[in-house]
C-alpha positions as CSV (number, residue, x, y, z in Angstrom):
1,X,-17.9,32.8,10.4
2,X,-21.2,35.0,11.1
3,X,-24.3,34.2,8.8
4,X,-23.3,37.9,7.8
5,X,-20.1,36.8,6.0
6,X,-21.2,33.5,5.7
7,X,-24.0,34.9,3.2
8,X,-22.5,37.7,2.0
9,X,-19.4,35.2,0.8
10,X,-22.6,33.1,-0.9
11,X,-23.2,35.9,-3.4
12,X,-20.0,36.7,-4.4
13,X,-20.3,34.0,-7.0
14,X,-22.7,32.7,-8.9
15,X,-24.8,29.7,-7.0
16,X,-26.8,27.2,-8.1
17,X,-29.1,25.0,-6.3
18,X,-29.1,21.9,-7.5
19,X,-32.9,19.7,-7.5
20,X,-31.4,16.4,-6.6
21,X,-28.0,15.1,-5.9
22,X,-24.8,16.7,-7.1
23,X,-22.5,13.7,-9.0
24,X,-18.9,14.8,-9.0
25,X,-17.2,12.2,-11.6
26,X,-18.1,10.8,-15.4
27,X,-16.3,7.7,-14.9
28,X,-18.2,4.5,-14.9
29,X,-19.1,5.1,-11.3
30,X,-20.4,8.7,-11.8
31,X,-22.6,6.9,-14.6
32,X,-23.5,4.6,-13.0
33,X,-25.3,6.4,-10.4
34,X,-26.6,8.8,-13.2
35,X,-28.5,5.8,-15.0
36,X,-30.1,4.4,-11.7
37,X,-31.1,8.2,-10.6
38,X,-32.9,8.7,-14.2
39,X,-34.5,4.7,-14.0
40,X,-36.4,6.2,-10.4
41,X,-36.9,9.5,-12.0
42,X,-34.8,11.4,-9.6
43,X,-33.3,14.8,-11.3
44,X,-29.5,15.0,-10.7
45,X,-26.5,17.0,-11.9
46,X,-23.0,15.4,-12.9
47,X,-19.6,17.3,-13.0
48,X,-16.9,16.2,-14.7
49,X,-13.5,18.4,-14.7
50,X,-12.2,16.3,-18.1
51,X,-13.6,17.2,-21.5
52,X,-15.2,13.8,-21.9
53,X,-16.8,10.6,-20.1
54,X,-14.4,7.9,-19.0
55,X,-10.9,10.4,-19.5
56,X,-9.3,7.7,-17.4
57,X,-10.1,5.1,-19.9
58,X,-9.7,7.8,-22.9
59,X,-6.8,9.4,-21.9
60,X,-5.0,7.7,-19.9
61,X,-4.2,4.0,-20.8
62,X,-2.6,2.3,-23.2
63,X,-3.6,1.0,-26.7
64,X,-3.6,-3.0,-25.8
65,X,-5.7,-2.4,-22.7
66,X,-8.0,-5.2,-22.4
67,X,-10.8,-5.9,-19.4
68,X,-9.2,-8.1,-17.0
69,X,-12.4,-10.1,-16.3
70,X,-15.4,-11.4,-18.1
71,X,-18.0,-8.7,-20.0
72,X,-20.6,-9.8,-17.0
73,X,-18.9,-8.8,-14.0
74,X,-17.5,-5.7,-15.6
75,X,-21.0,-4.4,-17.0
76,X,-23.0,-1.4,-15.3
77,X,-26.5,-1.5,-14.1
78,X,-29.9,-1.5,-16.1
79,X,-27.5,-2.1,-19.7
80,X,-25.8,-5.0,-20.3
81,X,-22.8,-5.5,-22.6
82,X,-23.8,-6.2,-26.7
83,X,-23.9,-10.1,-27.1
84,X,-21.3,-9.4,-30.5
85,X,-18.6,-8.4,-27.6
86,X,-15.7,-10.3,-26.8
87,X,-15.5,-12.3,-23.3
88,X,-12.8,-9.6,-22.5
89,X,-14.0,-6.4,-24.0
90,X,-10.9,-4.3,-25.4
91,X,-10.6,-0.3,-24.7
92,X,-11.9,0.8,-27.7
93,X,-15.1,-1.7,-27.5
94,X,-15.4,-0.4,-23.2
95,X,-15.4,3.3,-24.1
96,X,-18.1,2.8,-27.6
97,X,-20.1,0.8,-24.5
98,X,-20.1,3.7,-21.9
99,X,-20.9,6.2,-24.4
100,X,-23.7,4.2,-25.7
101,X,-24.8,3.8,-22.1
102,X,-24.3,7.6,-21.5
103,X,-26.5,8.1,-24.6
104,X,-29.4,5.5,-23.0
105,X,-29.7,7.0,-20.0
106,X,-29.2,10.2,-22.0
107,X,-26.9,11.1,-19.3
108,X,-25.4,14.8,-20.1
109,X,-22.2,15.8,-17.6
110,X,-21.2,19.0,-17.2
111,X,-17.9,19.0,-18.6
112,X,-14.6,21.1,-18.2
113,X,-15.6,21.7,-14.4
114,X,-13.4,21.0,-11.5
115,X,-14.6,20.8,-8.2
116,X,-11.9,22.8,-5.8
117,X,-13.7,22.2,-2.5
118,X,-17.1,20.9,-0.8
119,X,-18.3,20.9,2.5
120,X,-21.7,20.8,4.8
121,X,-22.9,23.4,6.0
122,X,-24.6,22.5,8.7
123,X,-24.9,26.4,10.6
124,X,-26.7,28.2,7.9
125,X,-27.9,26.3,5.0
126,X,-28.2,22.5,6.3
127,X,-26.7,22.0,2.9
128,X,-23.9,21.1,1.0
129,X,-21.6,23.4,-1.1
130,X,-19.4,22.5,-3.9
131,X,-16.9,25.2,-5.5
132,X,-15.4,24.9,-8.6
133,X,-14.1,26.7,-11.5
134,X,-14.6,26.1,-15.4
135,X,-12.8,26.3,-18.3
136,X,-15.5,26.4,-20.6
137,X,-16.0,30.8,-19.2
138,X,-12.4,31.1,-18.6
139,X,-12.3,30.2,-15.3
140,X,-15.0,31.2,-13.7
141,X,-16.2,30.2,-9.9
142,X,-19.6,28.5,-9.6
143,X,-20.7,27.7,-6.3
144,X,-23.7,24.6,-6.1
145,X,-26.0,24.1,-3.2
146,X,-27.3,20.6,-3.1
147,X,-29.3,18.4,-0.4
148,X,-26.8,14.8,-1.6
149,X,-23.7,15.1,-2.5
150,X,-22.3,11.8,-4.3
151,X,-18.4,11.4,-4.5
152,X,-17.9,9.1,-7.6
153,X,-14.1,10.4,-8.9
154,X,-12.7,6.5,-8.2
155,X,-9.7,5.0,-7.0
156,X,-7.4,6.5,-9.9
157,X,-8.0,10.2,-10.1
158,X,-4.4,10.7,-9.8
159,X,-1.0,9.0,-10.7
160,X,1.4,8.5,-9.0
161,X,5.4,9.1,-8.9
162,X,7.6,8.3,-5.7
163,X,10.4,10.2,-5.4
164,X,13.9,8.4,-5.9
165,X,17.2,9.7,-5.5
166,X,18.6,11.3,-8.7
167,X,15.7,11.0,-11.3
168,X,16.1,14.5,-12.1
169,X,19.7,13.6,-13.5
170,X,18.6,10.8,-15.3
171,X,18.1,12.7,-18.8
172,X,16.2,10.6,-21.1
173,X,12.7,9.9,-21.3
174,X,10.7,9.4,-18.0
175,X,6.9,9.4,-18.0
176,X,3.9,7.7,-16.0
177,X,2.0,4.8,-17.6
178,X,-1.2,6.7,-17.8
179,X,1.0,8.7,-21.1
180,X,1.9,5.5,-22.4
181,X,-0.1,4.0,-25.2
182,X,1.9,1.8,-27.3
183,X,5.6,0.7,-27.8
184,X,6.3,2.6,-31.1
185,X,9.7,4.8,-30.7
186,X,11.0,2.4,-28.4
187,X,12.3,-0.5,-30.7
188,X,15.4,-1.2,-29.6
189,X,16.6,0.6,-26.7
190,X,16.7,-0.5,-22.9
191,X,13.5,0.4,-21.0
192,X,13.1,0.3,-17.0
193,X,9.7,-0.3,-16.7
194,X,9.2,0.6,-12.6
195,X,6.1,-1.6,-10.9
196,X,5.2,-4.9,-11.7
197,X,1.2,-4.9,-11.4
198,X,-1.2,-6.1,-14.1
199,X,-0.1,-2.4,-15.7
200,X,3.6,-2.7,-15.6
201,X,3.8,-6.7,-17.0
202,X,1.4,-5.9,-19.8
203,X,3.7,-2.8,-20.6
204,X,6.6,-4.7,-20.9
205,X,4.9,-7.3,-22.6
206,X,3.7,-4.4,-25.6
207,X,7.3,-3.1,-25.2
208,X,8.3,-6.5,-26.2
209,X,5.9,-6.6,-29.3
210,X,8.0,-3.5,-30.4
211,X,11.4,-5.0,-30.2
212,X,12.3,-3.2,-26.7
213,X,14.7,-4.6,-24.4
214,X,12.1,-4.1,-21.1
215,X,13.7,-4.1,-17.5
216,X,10.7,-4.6,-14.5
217,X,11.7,-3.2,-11.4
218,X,9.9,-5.6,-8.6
219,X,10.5,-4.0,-5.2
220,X,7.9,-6.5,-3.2
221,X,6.5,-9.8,-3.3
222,X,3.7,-10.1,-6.3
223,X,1.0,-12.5,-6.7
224,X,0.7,-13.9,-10.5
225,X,-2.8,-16.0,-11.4
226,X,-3.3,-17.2,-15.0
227,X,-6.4,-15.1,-16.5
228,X,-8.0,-18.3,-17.0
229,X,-8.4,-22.0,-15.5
230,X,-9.3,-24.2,-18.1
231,X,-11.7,-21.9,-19.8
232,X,-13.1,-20.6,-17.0
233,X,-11.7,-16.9,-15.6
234,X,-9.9,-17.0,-12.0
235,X,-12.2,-14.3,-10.8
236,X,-14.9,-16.4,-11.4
237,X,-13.4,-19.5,-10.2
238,X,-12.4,-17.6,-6.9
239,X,-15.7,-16.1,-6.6
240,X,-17.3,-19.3,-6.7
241,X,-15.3,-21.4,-4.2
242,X,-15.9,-18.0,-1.8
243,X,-19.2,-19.5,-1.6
244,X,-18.7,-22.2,-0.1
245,X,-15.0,-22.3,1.4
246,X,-13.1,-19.8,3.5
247,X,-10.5,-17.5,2.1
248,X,-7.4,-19.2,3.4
249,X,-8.8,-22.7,1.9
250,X,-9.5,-20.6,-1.5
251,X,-5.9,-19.1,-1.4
252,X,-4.5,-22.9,-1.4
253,X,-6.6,-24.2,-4.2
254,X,-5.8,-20.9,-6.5
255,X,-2.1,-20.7,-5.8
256,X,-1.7,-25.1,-6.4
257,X,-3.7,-24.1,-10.2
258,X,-1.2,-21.1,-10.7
259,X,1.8,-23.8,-10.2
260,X,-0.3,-25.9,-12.1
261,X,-0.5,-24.0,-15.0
262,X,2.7,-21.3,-15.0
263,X,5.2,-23.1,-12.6
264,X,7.3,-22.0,-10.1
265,X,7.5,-17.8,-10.9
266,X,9.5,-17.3,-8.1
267,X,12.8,-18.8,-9.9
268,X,12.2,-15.9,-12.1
269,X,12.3,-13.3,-9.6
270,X,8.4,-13.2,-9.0
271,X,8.7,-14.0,-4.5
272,X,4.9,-14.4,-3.9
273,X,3.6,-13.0,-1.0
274,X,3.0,-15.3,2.4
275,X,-0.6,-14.2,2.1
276,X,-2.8,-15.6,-0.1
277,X,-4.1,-13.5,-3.2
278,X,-7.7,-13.3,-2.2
279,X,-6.9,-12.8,1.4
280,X,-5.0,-10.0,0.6
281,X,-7.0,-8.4,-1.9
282,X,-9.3,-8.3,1.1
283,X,-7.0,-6.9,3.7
284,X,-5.5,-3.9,1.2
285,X,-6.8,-3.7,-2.0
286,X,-4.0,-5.3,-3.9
287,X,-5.1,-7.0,-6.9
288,X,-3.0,-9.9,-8.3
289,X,-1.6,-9.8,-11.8
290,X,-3.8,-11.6,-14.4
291,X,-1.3,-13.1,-16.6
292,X,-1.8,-12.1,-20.7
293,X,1.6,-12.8,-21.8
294,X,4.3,-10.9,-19.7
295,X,5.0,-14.3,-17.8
296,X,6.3,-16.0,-21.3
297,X,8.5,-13.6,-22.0
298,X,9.8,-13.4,-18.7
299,X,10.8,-16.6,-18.8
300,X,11.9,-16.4,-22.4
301,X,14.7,-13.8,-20.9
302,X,12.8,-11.1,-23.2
303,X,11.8,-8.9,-20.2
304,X,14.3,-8.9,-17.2
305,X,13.3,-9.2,-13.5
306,X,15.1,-6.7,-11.6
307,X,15.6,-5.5,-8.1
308,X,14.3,-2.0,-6.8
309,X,16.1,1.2,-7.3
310,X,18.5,2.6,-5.3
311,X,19.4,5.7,-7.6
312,X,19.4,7.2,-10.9
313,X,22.5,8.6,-12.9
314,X,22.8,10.0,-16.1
315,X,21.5,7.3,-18.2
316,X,22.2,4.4,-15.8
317,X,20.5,3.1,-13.2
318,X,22.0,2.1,-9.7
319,X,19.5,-1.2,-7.9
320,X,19.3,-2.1,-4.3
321,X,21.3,-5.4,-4.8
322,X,24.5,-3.5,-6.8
323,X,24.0,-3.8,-9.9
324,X,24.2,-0.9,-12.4
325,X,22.2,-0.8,-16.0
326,X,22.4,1.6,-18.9
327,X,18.9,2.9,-19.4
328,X,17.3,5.1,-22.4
329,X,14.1,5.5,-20.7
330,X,11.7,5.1,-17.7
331,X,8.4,4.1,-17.4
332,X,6.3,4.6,-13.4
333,X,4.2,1.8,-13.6
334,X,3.2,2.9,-9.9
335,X,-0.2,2.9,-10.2
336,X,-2.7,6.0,-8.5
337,X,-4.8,7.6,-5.9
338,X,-7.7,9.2,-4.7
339,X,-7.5,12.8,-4.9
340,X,-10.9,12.9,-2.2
341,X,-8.6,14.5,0.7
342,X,-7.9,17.7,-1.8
343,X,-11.0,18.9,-2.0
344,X,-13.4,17.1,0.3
345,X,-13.6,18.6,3.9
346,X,-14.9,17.7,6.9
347,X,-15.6,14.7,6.0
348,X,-13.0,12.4,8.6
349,X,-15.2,10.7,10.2
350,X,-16.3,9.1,6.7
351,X,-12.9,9.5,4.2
352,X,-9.8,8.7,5.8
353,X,-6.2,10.1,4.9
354,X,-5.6,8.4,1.6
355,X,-9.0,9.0,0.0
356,X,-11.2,5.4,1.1
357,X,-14.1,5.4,3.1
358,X,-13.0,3.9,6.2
359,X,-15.7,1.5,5.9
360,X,-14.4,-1.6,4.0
361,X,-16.9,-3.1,1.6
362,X,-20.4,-3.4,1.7
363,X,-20.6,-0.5,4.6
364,X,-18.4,2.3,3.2
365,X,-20.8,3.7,0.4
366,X,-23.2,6.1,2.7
367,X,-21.6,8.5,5.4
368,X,-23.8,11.6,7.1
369,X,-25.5,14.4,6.1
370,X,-26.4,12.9,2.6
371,X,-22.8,12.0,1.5
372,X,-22.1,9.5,-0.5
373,X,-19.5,7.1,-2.1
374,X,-19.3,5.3,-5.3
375,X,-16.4,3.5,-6.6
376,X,-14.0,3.2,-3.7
377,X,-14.2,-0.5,-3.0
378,X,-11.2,-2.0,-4.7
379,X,-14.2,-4.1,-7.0
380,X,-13.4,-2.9,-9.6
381,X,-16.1,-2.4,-11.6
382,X,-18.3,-4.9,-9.9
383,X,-18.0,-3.1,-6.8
384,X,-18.8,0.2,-8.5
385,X,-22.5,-0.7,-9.6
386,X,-23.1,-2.5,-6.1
387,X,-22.0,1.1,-4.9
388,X,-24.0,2.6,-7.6
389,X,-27.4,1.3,-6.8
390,X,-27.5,1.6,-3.3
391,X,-26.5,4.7,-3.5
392,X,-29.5,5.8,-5.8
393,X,-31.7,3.6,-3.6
394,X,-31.5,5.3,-1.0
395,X,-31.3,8.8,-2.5
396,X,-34.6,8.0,-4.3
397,X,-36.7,6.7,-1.3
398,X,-36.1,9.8,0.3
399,X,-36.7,11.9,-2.6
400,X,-40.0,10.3,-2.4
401,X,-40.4,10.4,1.0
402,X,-40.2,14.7,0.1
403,X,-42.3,14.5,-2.8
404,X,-45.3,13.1,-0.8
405,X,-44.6,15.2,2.0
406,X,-44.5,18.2,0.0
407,X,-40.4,18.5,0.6
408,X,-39.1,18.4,-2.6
């Protein structure tokens, strides 16, 4: 494209340049970032294409939600948790805390905006430029021009649904567990509940609490950790024998307190997997499932273990060992994914195919060209603030390094 076009396709819309980094996500990550920018006094602007801070915790989860680890290695930077809260904060006490911490930093996203596409532009402007549209002027295209660009829109910006032979025959009620909050309605009729992460066990678990007769569909192995040893949460018991002990050594001291304390799962239909739960958290992200309840019932018979799916009929089921159940509804516990590749480009080298830096964690939070990642490192939240404060580190010693020269 010729500066020409290039320019003339500039002021077609209306463009902003932004003084300081452009923040693309409100979740904690996005805030995050915001609160360390404003504590070195470095303007930025957030966009956030929801209506609110957190939608993913707002919108999208369900009523008994609870964090999975303590209050201190779930909190953000510069703004601790109140001392009043709960050792596992619930939903409604994690959103009153990032809206209080919003309010502190007196952090102010620019809401209803969705970013459609960003890249550097390295030929004419030595910048980068991030299109979106907004619903809050029906629609209309804004085009920012900003030095940093900081890609905090998280591991879960979009759910997901595999495909599976007849589901559009099925009939009855099929939704994703981000549009589940509670069990009301369901009292007794026969649920498939499909995934059996820490989302899909505590589903059934609430589907339980409502008198529903909750199948889990468990296609893989699946590690199962009691929240707790003796008082003291597994995270933090894990994290503290990572100090001192390799990961395969960990692995055998965690899994001999899991038979300890729940028995043998697999008898239930729980297979662990040959690798260890820390060592494979490490290799791919997957988180074992903190135990709350689900196990009890599982063993009571209350929520049945079942093989995956071979296909859906007309309210029935068909699994992959033969057997055929009469279903009312579905639930995809089948967790999310990055939506980076959609609207991120050019950015390869930094992002691969399924939306991660390809850096694993510490490394993957700075690429080139002052891009950025916050949120990616399958942490949690943890992970997030790590991310966050380098990230604004960095940012700020060079906004500085302007500011003297006469830059910025």
């Amino acid at each position: 494209m010729s500066c020409e076009s290039d320019s003339a396709e500039l002021f077609a819309r209306p463009s902003i340049l932004v003084n300081g980094p452009l923040i693309v996500g409100a979740g904690p990550s996005g805030l995050a970032v915001g609160a360390c920018l404003k504590d070195l006094g470095v303007p930025f602007v957030i966009l956030e294409r929801a209506d609110c801070i957190a939608s993913l915790w707002q919108r999208k989860t369900y009523n008994r939600l609870k964090l999975h680890l303590p209050k201190k290695f779930c909190q953000l930077p510069k703004l601790p948790f109140p001392e009043d809260y709960p050792e596992y904060p619930s939903k409604k006490q994690f959103i009153a805390y990032l809206e209080s911490y919003a309010a502190h930093f007196g952090l102010e996203p620019q809401f209803d905006e969705t970013v459609r596409s960003a890249r550097y532009d390295d030929e004419v402007y030595g910048m980068w430029r991030v299109r979106t549209t907004t619903s809050r002027s029906g629609g209309t295209e804004v085009e920012y021009i900003c030095q940093w660009l900081v890609v905090a829109t998280g591991e879960n910006a979009e759910s997901v649904v595999p495909k599976v032979e007849g589901l559009e025959d099925f009939g009855g009620p099929i939704m994703h567990a981000c549009d589940y909050r509670h069990g009301e309605g369901y009292e007794g009729k026969k649920v498939l509940v499909v995934g059996c992460g820490n989302s899909g066990m505590e589903l059934c678990f609430d589907l339980c609490q409502f008198r529903a007769f909750p199948s889990m569909v468990v296609r893989s192995s699946v590690h199962v950790l009691p929240r707790e040893f003796l008082g003291v949460s597994t995270f933090e018991t894990a994290g503290k024998l990572m100090r001192w002990l390799p990961t395969w050594m960990v692995d055998k001291i965690l899994l001999s307190l899991a038979r300890m304390s729940l028995g043998d799962v697999e008898k239930y239909g729980l297979k662990r997997p040959r690798v260890g739960p820390m060592e494979l958290k490490s290799a791919t992200g997957k988180t074992p499932v903190l135990d709350t309840g689900a196990l009890s019932k599982i063993k009571s018979g209350d929520i049945k273990v079942v093989a995956g799916i071979k296909k859906f009929f007309p309210g029935r089921v068909e699994l992959v060992d033969g057997r055929v159940l009469d279903v009312d509804a579905v639930i995809f516990a089948t967790g999310y994914r990055s939506n980076v590749p959609s609207w991120l480009q050019g950015s390869s080298d930094f992002f691969s195919k399924d939306g991660f830096p390809k850096q694993q964690f510490p490394s993957g939070w700075k690429g080139r060209s002052g891009l950025y990642a916050v949120g990616f490192t399958r942490r949690g939240l943890s992970g997030a603030s790590f991310d966050a404060v380098r990230t604004a580190e960095d940012i700020g010693r060079i906004w500085k390094e302007e500011i003297k020269s006469g830059k910025a």
